[in-house]
C-alpha positions in Angstrom: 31.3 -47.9 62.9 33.6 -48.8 65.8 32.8 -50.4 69.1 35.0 -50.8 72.4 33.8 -53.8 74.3 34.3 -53.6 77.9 33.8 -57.1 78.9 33.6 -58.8 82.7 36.0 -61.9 82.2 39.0 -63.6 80.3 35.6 -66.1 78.8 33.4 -63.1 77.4 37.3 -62.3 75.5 37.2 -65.8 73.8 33.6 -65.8 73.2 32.3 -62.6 72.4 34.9 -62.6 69.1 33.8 -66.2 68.1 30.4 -65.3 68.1 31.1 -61.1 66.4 32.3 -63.6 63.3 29.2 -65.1 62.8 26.5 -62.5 64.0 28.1 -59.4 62.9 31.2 -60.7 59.7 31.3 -57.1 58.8 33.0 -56.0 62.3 36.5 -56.5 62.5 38.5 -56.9 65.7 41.4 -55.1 65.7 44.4 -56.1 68.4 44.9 -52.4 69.9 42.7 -49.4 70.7 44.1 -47.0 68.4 44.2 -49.5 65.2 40.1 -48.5 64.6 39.6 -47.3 61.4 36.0 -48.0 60.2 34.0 -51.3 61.0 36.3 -52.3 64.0 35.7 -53.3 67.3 38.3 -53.5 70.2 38.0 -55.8 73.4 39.5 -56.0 76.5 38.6 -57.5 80.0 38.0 -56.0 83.1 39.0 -58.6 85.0 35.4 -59.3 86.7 33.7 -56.8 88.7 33.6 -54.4 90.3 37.0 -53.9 89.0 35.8 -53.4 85.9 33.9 -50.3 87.1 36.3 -49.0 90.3 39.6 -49.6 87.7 38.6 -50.1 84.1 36.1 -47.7 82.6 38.1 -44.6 83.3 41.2 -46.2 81.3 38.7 -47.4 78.7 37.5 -43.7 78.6 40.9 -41.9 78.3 41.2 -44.5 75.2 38.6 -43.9 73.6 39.0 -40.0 74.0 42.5 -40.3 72.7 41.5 -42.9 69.9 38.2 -40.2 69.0 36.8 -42.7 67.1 34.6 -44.9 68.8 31.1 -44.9 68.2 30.1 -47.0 71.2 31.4 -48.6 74.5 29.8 -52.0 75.1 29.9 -52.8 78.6 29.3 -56.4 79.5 28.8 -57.5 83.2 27.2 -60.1 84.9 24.2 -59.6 87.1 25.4 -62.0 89.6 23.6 -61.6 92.6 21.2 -58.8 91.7 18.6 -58.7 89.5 19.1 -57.0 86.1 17.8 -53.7 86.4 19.8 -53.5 90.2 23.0 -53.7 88.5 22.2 -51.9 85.3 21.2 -48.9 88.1 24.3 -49.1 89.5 26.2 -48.8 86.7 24.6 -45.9 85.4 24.5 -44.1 88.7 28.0 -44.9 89.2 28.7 -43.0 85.7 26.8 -40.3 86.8 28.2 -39.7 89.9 31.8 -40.2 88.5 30.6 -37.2 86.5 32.5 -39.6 83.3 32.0 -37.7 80.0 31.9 -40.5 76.5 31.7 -37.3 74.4 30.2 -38.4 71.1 30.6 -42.2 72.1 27.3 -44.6 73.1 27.5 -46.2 76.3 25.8 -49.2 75.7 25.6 -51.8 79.1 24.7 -55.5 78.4 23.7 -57.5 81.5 24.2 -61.3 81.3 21.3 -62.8 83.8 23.0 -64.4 85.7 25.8 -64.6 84.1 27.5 -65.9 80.6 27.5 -69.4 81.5 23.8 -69.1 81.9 23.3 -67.8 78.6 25.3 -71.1 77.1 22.8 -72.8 79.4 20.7 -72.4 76.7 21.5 -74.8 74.3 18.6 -77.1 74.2 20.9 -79.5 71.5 22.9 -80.3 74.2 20.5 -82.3 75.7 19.9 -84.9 73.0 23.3 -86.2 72.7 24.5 -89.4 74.4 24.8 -89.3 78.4 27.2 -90.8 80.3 27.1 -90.1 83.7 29.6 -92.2 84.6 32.4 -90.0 83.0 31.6 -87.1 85.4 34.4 -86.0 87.0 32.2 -84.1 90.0 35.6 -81.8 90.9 34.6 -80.3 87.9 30.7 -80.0 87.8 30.1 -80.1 91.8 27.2 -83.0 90.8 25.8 -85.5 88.8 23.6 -84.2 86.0 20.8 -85.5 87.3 20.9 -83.6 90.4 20.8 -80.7 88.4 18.0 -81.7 86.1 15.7 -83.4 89.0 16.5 -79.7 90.8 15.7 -77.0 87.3 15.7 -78.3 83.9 17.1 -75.6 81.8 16.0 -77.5 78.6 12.6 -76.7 79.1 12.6 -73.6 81.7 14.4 -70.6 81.1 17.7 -70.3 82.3 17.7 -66.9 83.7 15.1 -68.2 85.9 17.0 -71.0 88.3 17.8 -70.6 91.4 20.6 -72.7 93.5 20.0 -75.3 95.2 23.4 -75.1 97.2 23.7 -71.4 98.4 26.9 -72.4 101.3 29.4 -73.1 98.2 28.3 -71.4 95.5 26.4 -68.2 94.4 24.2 -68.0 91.6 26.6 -67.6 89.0 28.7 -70.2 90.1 26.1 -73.2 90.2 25.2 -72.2 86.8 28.6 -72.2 85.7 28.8 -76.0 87.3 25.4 -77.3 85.8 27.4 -76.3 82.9 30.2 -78.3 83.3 28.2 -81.6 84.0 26.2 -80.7 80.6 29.5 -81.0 79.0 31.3 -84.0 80.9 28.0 -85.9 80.4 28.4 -85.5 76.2 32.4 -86.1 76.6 33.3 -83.0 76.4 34.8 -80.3 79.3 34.2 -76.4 79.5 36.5 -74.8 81.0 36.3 -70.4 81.6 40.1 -70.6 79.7 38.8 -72.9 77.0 34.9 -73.0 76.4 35.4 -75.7 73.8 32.1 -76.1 71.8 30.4 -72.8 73.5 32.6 -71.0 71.0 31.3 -72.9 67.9 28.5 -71.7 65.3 26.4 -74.3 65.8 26.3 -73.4 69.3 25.6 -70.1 69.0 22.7 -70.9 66.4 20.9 -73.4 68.8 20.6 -70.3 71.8 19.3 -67.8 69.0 17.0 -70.5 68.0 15.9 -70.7 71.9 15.3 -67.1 72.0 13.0 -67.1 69.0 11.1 -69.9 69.6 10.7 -68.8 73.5 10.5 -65.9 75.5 13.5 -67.4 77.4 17.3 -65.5 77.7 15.5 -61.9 77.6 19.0 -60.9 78.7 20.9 -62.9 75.6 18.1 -61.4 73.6 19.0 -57.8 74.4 22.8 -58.8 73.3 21.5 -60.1 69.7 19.2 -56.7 69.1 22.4 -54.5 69.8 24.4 -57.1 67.2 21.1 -56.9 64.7 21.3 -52.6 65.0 24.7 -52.9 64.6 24.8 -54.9 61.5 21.8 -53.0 60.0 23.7 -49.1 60.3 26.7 -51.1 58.5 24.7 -52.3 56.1 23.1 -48.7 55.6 26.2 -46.8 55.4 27.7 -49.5 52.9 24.5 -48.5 51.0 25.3 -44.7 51.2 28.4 -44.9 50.1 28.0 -47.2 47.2 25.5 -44.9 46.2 27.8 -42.1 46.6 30.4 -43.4 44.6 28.0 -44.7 42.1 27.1 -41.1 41.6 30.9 -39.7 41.3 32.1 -42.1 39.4 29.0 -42.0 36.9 27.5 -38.5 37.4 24.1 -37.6 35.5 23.8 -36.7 31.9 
């Protein structure tokens, strides 16, 4: 089982490995395209989008033509702007259109609604430490906390769901990104897209998987755990094959 992960930003690089430790152990990154042997993955950025479509995906193609041993390309974008199924659309029409060819290999195309900041937005731990807002460093985070909580409280609402409430400097992806930051500054702590900090750790991780079961919140982040779950479970099948294979050649019937 080998993946190639096509991923929208230098962050999803950082992250998406951190997290393939603890959701998928078997799975193990490899550092170039052609070092897959079984049970490796391989990630690269595309350096946001649409460059990852207009410049990537063909070079990620030829690869995994060449490499012929790729069982799935993983393609992670954000949805930005548009809703989910817009930009999954697009993406698939684009394919089509581009008349690309994966051979053998599974596209598979996550969405992060609205983007991966929101899925970290998730964390409902985060709210329960210490606050102090007098730390806040707005160059970073745009706003207090408190504006963003009074405005959409992502502890309790889902936060695929909030809107903006300052469209004329940032977009969607970009407030969520900031109500991020003052989450962080408020518990002493930074994020930063070059270093995450905590975003990276298990507990982290554990506490938006935890959201997702106990809510029907993150349907996006949801999506991204049922590909890891189908992933671990045909690794965990083939293990099972061939141990019973070899149990059989190595201790054939009477």
């Amino acid at each position: 089982m080998n993946i190639y992960f096509l991923v929208e930003g230098d962050t999803e690089k950082i992250i998406y490995p951190e997290w393939l430790k603890y959701l998928i152990p078997e799975l193990k990154k490899v550092s170039y395209h052609d070092q897959v042997q079984k049970n490796n993955y391989y990630i690269i950025s595309g350096k946001g989008y649409p460059k990852i479509l207009h410049d990537l995906i063909d070079n990620a193609i030829d690869k995994i033509k060449e490499t012929n041993n790729y069982d799935y390309l993983v393609l992670c974008v954000d949805a930005d702007e548009e809703t989910v199924t817009e930009r999954q659309d697009y993406i698939i029409n684009y394919i089509q259109e581009s008349n690309i060819n994966l051979g053998k290999t599974q596209l598979i195309i996550i969405i992060q609604n609205r983007c991966l900041e929101t899925w970290l937005l998730g964390n409902r731990e985060i709210f329960l430490y210490p606050k102090n807002p007098t730390s806040l460093k707005l160059q970073y985070s745009g706003y207090p906390l408190s504006d963003y909580e009074e405005y959409y409280d992502v502890s309790q609402f889902d936060p695929e769901l909030m809107g903006n409430f300052d469209t004329i400097r940032y977009n969607h992806a970009k407030f969520h990104e900031r109500y991020l930051k003052a989450l962080f500054l408020a518990n002493n702590t930074t994020y930063k897209k070059t270093k995450p900090g905590n975003a990276v750790k298990e507990f982290y991780l554990k506490e938006i998987i935890k959201r997702v079961e106990t809510t029907n919140h993150l349907k996006t982040f949801e999506s991204f755990l049922n590909f890891c779950k189908m992933i671990k479970n045909k690794i965990g099948s083939d293990l099972n094959i061939e141990k019973t294979i070899e149990s059989v050649l190595t201790d054939p019937p009477q």
